[in-house]
C-alpha positions as a Markdown table, in Angstrom:
| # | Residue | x | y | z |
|---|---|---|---|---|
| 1 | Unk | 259.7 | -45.5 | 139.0 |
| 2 | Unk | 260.5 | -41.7 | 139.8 |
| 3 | Unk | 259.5 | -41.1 | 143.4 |
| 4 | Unk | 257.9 | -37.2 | 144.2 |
| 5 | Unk | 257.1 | -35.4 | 147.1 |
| 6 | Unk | 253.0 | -35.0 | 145.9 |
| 7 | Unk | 250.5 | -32.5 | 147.9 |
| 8 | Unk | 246.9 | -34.0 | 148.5 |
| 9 | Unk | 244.2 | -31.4 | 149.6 |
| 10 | Unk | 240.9 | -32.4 | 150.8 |
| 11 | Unk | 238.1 | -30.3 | 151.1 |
| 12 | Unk | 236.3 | -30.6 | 154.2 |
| 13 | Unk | 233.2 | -29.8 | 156.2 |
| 14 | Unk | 231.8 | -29.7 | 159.5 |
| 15 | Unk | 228.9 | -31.8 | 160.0 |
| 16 | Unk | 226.7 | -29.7 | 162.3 |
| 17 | Unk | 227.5 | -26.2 | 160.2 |
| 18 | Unk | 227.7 | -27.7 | 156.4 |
| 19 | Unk | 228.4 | -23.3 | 155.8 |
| 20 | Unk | 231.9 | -24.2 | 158.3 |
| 21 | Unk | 234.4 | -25.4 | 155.2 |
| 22 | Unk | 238.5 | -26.3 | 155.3 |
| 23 | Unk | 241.0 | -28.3 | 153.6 |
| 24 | Unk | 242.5 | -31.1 | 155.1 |
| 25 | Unk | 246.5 | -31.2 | 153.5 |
| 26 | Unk | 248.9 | -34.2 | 153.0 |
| 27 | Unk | 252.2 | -34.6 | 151.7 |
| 28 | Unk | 254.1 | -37.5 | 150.9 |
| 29 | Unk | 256.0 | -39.6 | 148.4 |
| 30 | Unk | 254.9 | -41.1 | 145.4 |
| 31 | Unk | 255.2 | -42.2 | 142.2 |
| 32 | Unk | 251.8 | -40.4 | 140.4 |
| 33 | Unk | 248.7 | -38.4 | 141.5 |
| 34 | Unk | 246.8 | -41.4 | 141.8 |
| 35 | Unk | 249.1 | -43.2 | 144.1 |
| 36 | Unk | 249.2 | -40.0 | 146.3 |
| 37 | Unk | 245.8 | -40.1 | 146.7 |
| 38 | Unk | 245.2 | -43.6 | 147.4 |
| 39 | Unk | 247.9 | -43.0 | 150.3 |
| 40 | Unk | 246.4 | -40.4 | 151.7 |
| 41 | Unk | 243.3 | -41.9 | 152.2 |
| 42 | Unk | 245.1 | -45.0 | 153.3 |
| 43 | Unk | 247.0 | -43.0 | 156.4 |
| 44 | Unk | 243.8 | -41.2 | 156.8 |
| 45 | Unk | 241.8 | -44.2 | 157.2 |
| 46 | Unk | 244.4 | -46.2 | 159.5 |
| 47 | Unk | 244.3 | -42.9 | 162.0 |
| 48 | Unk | 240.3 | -43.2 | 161.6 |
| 49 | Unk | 240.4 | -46.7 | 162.8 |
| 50 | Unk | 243.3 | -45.8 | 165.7 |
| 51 | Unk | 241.4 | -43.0 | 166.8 |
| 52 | Unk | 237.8 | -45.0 | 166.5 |
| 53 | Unk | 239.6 | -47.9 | 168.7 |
| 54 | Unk | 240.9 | -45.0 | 171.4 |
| 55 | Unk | 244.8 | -45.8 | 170.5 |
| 56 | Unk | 247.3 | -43.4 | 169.2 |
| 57 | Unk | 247.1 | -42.2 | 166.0 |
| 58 | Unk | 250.0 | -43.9 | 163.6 |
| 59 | Unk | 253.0 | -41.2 | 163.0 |
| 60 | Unk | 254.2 | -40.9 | 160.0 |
| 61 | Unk | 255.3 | -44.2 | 157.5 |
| 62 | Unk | 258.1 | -45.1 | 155.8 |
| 63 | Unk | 257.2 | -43.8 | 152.5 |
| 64 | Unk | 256.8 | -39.9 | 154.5 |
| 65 | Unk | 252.7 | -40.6 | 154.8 |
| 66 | Unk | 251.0 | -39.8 | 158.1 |
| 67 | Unk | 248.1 | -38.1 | 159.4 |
| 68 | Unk | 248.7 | -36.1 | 162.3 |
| 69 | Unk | 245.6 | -34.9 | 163.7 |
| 70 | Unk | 241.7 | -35.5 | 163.4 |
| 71 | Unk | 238.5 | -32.8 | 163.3 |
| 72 | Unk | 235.8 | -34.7 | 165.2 |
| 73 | Unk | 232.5 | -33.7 | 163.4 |
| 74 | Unk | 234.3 | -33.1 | 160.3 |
| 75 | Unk | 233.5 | -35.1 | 157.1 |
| 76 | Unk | 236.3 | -35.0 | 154.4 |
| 77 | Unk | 235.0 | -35.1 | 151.0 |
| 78 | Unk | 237.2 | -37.5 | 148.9 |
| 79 | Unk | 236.0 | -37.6 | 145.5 |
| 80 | Unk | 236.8 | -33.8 | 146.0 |
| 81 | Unk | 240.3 | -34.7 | 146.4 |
| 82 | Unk | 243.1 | -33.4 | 144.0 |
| 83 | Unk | 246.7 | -34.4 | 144.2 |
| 84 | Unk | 249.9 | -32.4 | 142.5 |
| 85 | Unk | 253.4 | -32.5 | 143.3 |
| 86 | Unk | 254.5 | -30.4 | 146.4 |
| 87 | Unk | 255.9 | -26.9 | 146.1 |
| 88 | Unk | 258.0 | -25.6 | 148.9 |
| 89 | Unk | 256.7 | -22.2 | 150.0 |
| 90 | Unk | 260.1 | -21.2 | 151.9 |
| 91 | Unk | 262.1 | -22.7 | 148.6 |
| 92 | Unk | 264.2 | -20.0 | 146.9 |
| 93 | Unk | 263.1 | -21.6 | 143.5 |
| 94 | Unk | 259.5 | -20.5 | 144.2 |
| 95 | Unk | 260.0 | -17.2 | 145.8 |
| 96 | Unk | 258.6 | -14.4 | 143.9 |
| 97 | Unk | 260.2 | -11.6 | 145.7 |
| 98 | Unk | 263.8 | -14.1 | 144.8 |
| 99 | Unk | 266.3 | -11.6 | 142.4 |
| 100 | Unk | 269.7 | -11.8 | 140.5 |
């Protein structure tokens, strides 16, 4: 098993203004796209539940997972999901302004 930070983005919407649109970002470790996704929703689902209940919202997990923060009134739309490994933005290797 090779272990990668992934990147899942979920597109998201505000209930009362469908026209009011985001993305909803997590990052984390895993072993494949499809395990990055179902651990997003997962940590997403668990701060759902701790929020619904009026507790604290989970930090992050072990395995680097967390949610940090919930939009009230926002739905996120999960078959809309995609998952790919993480680039760094502030990484020398992806810099484009980066020369020899």
């Amino acid at each position: 098993m090779h272990l990668r930070i992934y990147e899942v983005d979920v597109p998201i919407h505000d209930t009362t203004d469908p026209d009011r649109r985001g993305l909803h970002v997590f990052t984390g470790v895993a072993d494949s796209p499809a395990a990055a996704l179902r651990r997003a929703h997962e940590v997403y689902d668990a701060a759902l539940a701790a929020h619904t209940a009026g507790l604290e919202i989970p930090g992050k997990q072990p395995d680097s997972w967390g949610a940090r923060g919930l939009r009230p009134g926002w739905q996120m739309e999960w078959p809309a999901a995609k998952a790919d490994l993480w680039l760094n933005p502030v990484s020398w290797t992806t810099r484009s302004d980066f020369a020899l």
